[in-house]
N, C-alpha and C positions, 0 to 999 in steps of 0.2 A: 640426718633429717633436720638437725639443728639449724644446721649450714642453708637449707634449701629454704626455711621457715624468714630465717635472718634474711639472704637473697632476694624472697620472692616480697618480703616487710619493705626491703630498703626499693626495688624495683617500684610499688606500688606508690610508695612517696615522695620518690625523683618524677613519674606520672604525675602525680597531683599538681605538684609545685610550678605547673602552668609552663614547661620544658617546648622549646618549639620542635615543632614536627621532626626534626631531622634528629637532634636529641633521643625526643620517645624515640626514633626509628632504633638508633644504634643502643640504646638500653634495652629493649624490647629481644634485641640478640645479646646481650651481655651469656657469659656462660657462667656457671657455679666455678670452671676450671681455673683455678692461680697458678700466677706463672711468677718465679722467683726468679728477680735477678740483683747479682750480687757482682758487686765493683768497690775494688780497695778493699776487700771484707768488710763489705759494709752490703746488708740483704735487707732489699725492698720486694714487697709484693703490688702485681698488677692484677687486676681482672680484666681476663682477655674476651670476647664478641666470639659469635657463632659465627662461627663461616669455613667454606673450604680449606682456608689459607691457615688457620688455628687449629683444625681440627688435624693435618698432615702435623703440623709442629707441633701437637702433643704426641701424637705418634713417636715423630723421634726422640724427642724429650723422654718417652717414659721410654727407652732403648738405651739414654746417659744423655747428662746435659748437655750445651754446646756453648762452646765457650767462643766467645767474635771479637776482634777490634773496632773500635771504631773510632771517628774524628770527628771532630765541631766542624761546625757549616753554617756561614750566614749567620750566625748570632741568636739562632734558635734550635738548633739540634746537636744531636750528635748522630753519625750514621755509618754503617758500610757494608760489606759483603756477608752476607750468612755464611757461605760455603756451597749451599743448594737452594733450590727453586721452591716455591710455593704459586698452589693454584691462586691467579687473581682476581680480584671480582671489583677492579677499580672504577674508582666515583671522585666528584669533586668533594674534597673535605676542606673544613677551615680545623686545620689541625691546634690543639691550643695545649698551652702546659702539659705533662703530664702522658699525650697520647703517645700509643708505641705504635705503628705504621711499619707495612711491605711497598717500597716501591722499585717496581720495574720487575719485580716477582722475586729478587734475591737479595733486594738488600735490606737491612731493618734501619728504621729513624726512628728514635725517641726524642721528642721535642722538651727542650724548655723556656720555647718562645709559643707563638704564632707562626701558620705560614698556610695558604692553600693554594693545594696542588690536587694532582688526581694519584689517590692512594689507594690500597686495602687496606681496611681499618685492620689490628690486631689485636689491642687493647688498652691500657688507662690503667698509670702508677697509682695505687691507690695513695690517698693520705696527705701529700706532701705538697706543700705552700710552692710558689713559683722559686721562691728565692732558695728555700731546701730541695727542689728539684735541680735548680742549677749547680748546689753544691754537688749534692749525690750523681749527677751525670757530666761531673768536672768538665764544666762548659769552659769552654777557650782551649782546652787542651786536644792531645792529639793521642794516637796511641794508648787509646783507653779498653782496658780488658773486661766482658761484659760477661760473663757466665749467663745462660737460661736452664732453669730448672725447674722441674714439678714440685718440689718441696723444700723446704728450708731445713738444709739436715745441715748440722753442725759435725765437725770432727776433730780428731785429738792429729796436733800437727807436730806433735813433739811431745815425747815424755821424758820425765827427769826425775832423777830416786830422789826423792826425800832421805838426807843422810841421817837424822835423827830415827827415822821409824826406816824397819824392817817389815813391817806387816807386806800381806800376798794380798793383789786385788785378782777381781776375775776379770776377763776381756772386757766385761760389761760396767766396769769399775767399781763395783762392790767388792769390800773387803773377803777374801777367800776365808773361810773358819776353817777351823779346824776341820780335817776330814776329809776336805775338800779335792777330790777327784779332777783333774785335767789342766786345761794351761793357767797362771797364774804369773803376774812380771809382780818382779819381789825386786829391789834396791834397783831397779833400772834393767831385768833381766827375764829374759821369757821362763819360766822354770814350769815341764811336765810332773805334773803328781801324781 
């Protein structure tokens, strides 16, 4: 409810702030849904727009994320194949910093220039200056690994004993106590209790 109160505060005073028509239009679709994408390990979140094309891609999204390559283009984006199609509901946009676009219904473009073309909008990195967006979307480069995700979940990519301490954690990394019934990794080792 939090989330929705926060959304529905920030939607009401990007309206105010005197936004032209085409603006209100594409914030008037903003969704509550974040979409998490992470490049180099390094996780930004977008808020993505209503529309056919976002709402099929959180379908798959909440099925596992999908991870895409893409490449710089023109000195404003970076882009390229999804792997599948998205319904389009293409328009003329003046795409700017920050926007993540479907064009031709399969491929994705995140901008960190300007450019307009005729797109389906998808959504907008939140947050990030023009110049941290060119970092975070290693502009100039090629062969850039994108993950999309519905949540920002971190995970354990390696574990290593601590050779000083013998103590048992449980899967969920709290210390195992004494007593402690089921699996537990002790000096670097999965051990049943």
């Amino acid at each position: 409810m939090k989330t929705f109160i926060r959304n529905f505060l920030l939607l009401t005073a990007f309206m105010m702030c005197g936004c032209s028509s085409e603006e209100n239009e594409v914030m008037a679709q903003t969704m509550t849904q974040k979409l998490y994408l992470t490049i180099g390990g390094v996780t930004k979140m977008a808020t993505m727009v209503d529309n056919a094309a976002t709402r099929e891609l959180v379908t798959r999204l909440q099925q596992a994320p999908v991870t895409v390559t893409l490449n710089s283009s023109g000195g404003f984006e970076i882009w390229g194949a999804l792997g599948f199609s998205l319904t389009t509901s293409n328009q003329q946009v003046n795409a700017r910093a920050g926007d993540i676009v479907l064009y031709n219904g399969s491929n994705i473009c995140m901008f960190y220039g300007t450019n307009s073309w005729s797109y389906t909008r998808l959504g907008h990195i939140d947050g990030l200056s023009e110049s941290e967006l060119r970092t975070f979307l290693k502009a100039g480069e090629s062969n850039i690994s994108v993950t999309l995700s519905l949540e920002n979940t971190t995970r354990i990519s390696q574990a290593k004993a601590n050779k000083t301490s013998s103590k048992a954690y449980t899967l969920q990394g709290t210390v195992a106590q004494a007593g402690y019934k089921g699996i537990v990794i002790q000096n670097g080792k999965k051990i049943i209790r």
